[in-house]
N, C-alpha and C positions, 0 to 999 in steps of 0.2 A: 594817565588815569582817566577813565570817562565820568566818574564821580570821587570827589576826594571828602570823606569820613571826616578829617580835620575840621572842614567848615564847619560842620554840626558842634562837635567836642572837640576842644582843641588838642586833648592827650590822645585821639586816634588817628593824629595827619600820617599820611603815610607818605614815605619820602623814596623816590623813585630816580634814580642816575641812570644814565646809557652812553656808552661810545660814540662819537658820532658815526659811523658806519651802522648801528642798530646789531653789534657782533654780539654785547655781552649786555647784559641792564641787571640792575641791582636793586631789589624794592625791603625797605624796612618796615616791618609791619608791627603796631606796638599794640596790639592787641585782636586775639581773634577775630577774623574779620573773612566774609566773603567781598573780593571788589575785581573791577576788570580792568586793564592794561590793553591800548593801543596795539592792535598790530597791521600797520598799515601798509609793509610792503612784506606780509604773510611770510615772516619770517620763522623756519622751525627751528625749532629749540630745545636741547636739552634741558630740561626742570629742577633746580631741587631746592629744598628746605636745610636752612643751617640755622641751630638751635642754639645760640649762646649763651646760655644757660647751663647746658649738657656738655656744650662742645663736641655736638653730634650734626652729622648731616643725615637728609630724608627724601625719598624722591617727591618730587612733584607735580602733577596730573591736570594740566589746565586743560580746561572747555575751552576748544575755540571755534568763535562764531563768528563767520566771516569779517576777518581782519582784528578782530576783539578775543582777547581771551581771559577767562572767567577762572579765579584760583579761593579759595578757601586755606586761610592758615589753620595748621595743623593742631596748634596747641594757644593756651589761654593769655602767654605772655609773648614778650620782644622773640620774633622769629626776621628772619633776613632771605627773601626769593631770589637764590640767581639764576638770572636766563641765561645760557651761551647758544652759540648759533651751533648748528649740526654742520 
């Protein structure tokens, strides 16, 4: 994370796991939120939104800005971002 939400309000930390290899990352997002994620050995990645609420998945469309990439969750409640590597 290059800024973590949590610090501010502690009901927006966003909770971010990865492989050690950088293959797969997992980020929980417990409320709408624009924030950006490390990418520092510019790894590409499949994207997508899993909605546990719905029990729906959704693709995902980061901005990436060298080595950093910028995502916006999709909806107002608990959404979950997985990255896999291409």
């Amino acid at each position: 994370m290059v800024e973590q939400p949590g610090n501010l309000v502690f009901n927006h930390f966003i909770s971010v796991v990865k492989t050690d290899d950088y293959k797969t990352i997992l980020a929980y997002i417990p409320v709408k939120s624009t924030f950006q994620l490390y990418n520092p050995l510019r790894v590409e990645y499949d994207c997508q939104w899993f909605n546990p609420v719905t029990n729906e998945y959704s693709d995902a469309k980061p901005l990436d800005n060298s080595g950093v990439l910028e995502l916006t969750s999709p909806e107002d409640s608990d959404m979950l971002l997985i990255l896999t590597q291409r």
